[in-house]
LUMMI-636305 format. One record per residue (C-alpha): x, y, z. Coordinates in steps of 0.25 Angstrom, whole numbers, padded with zeros to 4 digits, always signed. Last residue first. Layout:
// LUMMI-636305
XYZ/...
//
This chain:
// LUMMI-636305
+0466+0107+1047/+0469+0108+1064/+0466+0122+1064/+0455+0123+1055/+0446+0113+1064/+0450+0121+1078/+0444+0133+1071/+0431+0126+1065/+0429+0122+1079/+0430+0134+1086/+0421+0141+1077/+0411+0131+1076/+0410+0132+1091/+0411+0147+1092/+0400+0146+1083/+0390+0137+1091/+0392+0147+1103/+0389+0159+1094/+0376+0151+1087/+0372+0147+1101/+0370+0132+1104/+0360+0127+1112/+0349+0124+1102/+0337+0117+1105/+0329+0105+1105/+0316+0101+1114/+0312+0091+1104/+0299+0095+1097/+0298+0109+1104/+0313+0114+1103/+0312+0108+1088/+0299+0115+1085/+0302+0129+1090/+0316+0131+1081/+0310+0142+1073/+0322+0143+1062/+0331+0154+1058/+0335+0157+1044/+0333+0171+1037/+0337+0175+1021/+0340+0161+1016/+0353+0163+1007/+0363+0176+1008/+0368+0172+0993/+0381+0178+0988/+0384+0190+0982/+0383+0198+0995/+0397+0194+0999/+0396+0198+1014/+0411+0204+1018/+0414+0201+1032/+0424+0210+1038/+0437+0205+1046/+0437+0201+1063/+0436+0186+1062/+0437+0180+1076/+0429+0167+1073/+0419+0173+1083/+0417+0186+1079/+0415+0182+1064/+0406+0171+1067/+0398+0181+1075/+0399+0192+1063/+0396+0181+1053/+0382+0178+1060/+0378+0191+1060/+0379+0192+1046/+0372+0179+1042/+0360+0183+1051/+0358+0176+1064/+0344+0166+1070/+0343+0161+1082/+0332+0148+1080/+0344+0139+1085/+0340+0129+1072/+0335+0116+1071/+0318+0117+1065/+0311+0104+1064/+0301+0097+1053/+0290+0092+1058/+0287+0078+1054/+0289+0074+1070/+0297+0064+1076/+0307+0072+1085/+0313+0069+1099/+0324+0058+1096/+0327+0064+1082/+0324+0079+1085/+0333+0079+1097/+0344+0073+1087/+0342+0084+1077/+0342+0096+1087/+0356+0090+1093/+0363+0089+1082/+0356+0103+1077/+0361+0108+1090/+0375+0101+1089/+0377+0110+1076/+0373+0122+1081/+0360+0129+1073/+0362+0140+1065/+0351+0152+1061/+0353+0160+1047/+0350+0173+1045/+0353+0182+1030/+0360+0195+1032/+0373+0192+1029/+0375+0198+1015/+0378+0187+1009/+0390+0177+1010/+0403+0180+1018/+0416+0187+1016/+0425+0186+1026/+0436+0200+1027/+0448+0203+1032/+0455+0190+1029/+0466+0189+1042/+0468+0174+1037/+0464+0166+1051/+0452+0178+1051/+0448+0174+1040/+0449+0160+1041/+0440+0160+1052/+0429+0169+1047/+0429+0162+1034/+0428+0148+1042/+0418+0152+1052/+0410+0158+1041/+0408+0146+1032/+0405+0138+1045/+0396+0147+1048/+0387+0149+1035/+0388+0136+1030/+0399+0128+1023/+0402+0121+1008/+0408+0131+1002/+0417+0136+1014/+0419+0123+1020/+0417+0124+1034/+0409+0113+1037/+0404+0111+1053/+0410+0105+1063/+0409+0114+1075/+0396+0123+1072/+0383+0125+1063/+0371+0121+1058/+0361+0129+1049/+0346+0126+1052/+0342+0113+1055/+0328+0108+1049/+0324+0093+1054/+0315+0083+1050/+0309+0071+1056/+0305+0058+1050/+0299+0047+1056/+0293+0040+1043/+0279+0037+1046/+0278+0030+1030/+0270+0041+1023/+0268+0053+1031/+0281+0052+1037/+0287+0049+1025/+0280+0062+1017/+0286+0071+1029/+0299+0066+1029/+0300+0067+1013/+0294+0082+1013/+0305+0083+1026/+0317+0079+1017/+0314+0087+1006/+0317+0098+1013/+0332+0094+1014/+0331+0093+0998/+0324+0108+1000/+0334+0114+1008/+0345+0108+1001/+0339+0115+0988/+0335+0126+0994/+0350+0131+0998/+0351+0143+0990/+0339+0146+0987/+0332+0148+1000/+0322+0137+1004/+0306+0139+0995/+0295+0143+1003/+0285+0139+1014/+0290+0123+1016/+0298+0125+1029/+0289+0135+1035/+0283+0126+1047/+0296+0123+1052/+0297+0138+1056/+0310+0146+1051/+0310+0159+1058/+0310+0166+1051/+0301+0165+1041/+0305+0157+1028/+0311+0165+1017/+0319+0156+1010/+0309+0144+1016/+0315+0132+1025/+0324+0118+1020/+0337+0127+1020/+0335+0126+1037/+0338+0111+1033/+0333+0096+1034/+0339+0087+1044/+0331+0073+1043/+0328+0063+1057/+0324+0050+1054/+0319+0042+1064/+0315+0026+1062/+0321+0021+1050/+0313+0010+1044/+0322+0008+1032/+0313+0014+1023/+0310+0025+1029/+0325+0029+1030/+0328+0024+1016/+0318+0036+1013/+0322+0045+1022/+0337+0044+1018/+0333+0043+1003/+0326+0059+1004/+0339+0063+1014/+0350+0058+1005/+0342+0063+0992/+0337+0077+0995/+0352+0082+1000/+0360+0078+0991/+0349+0082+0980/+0346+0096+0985/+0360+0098+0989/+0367+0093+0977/+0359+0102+0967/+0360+0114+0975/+0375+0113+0975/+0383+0126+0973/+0371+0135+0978/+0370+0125+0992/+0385+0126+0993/+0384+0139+0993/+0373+0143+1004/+0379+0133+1012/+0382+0120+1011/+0375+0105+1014/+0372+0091+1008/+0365+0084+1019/+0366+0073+1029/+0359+0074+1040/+0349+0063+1042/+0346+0058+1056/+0341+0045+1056/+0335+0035+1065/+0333+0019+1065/+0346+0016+1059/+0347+0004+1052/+0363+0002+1047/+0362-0007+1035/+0348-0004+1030/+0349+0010+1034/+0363+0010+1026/+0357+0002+1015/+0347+0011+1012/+0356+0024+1012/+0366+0017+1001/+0354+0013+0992/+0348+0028+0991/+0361+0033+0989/+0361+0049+0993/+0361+0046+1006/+0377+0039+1004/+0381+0033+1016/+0394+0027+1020/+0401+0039+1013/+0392+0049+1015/+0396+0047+1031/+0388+0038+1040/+0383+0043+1052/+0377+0030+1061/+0375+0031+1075/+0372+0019+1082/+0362+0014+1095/+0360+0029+1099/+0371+0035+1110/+0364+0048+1113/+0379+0054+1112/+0381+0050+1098/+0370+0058+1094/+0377+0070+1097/+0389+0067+1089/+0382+0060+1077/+0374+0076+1079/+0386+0084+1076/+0392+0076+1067/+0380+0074+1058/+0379+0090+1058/+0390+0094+1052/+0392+0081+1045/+0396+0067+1047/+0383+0061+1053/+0376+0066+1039/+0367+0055+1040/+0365+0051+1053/+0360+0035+1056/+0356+0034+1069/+0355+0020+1076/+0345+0022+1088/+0343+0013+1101/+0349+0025+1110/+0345+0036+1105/+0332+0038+1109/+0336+0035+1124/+0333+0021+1130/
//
């Protein structure tokens, strides 16, 4: 019997970015049920509404995605929201979790989580020497949070709890909102549309010079279910491609490869955010032999495509 097959996974988040992605995966190991249900049919933020549904539904493993996310402005906009959003569907989530007997939990934290000024590159052990970058700490830390109180239940009740840091995701399916998106999503579109319009110039935030690292969205999918059936330690674990590209560079590739040919403009007024990003991804290679396969260029053209073939039939 595969570890799979006798398991009913609950995912929250199993209709976002990257709940679609791994739903999709995990479908193909054929586990006993997969249950994803939308905000709608479960509210985390209700501590009554998330008891019931364990009661109701008993999975035995969880893998908890769903979060309140944005980039750099969305996360200045609503600092409030995210922290408390974000705290409360995952603090209540373990806890009913425990509660009901649960018998894996698996709990996505975020890059955000490290240090402003951590070394590059990002080690596990140097996840609580500083404070996050501004911008975003208050997601980070409520997502932090999270691994304080898998730590503390371990201790206390045995709770088999692991933790998770992705670094940014990308690829086919992702939100392109313009206030709402990250980095390449948000570039994909402006490029695209500008050069649909014939605009002659893109203007983009910064000065380009922070770096950031991107993981594709399958790899993460992948990472995260590897983890799961491999994974039960209290050490939190890296998911990134460990390859590493500053913000300028990374607009002239999506620029070539969306076909856009006019100036880009770096409005200097706004915020650059955490100066370096790029993870030591050692830990999960040795703890559960995973990987990523998919280049930043390849996993680009991908999005791209996708996001064309998405604007043409709206």
């Amino acid at each position: 019997m595969s570890f799979w097959e006798s398991r009913r996974v609950l995912v929250t988040g199993g209709g976002g970015f990257l709940g679609r992605a791994l739903v999709s995966k995990l479908s193909r190991l054929a586990p006993a049920a997969i249950l994803a249900p939308r905000a709608s049919e479960l509210d985390l933020r209700e501590r009554d509404a998330v008891r019931g549904y364990l009661a109701a539904e008993k999975p035995d493993l969880i893998v908890h995605l769903a979060a309140v996310v944005g980039g750099i402005g969305a996360n200045r906009k609503h600092p409030g929201l995210f922290f408390f959003e974000n705290a409360i569907m995952g603090i209540q989530l373990i806890e009913e979790a425990r509660r009901a007997g649960i018998g894996k939990f698996v709990c996505l934290g975020t890059i955000c989580a490290y240090p402003k000024h951590t070394p590059v590159p990002f080690r596990e052990e140097d996840l609580w020497n500083g404070y996050p970058e501004e911008t975003n700490a208050p997601y980070g830390l409520a997502k932090k949070m999270l691994l304080v109180q898998l730590h503390a239940y371990r201790e206390e009740y045995g709770f088999p709890g692991i933790y998770l840091l992705p670094v940014n995701l990308y690829g086919p399916e992702d939100h392109f909102d313009l206030e709402t998106s990250h980095v390449i999503p948000a570039m994909i579109r402006k490029f695209l549309e500008a050069r649909e319009s014939g605009a002659r110039e893109v203007v983009l935030w910064g000065d380009g010079s922070p770096t950031r690292e991107f993981l594709y969205v399958e790899d993460a999918a992948e990472g995260i279910l590897s983890a799961a059936e491999r994974y039960d330690g209290a050490a939190p674990v890296n998911l990134g491609s460990g390859e590493e590209i500053s913000i300028r560079d990374l607009a002239s590739l999506v620029a070539r490869e969306t076909g856009y040919a006019g100036e880009i403009r770096w409005d200097t007024s706004r915020p650059n955010g955490q100066p370096r990003r790029k993870l030591d991804v050692t830990r999960a290679e040795h703890l559960f032999g995973w990987r990523s396969r998919v280049s930043l260029t390849e996993g680009l053209r991908r999005a791209i495509d996708w996001y064309k073939g998405r604007a043409q039939t709206v």
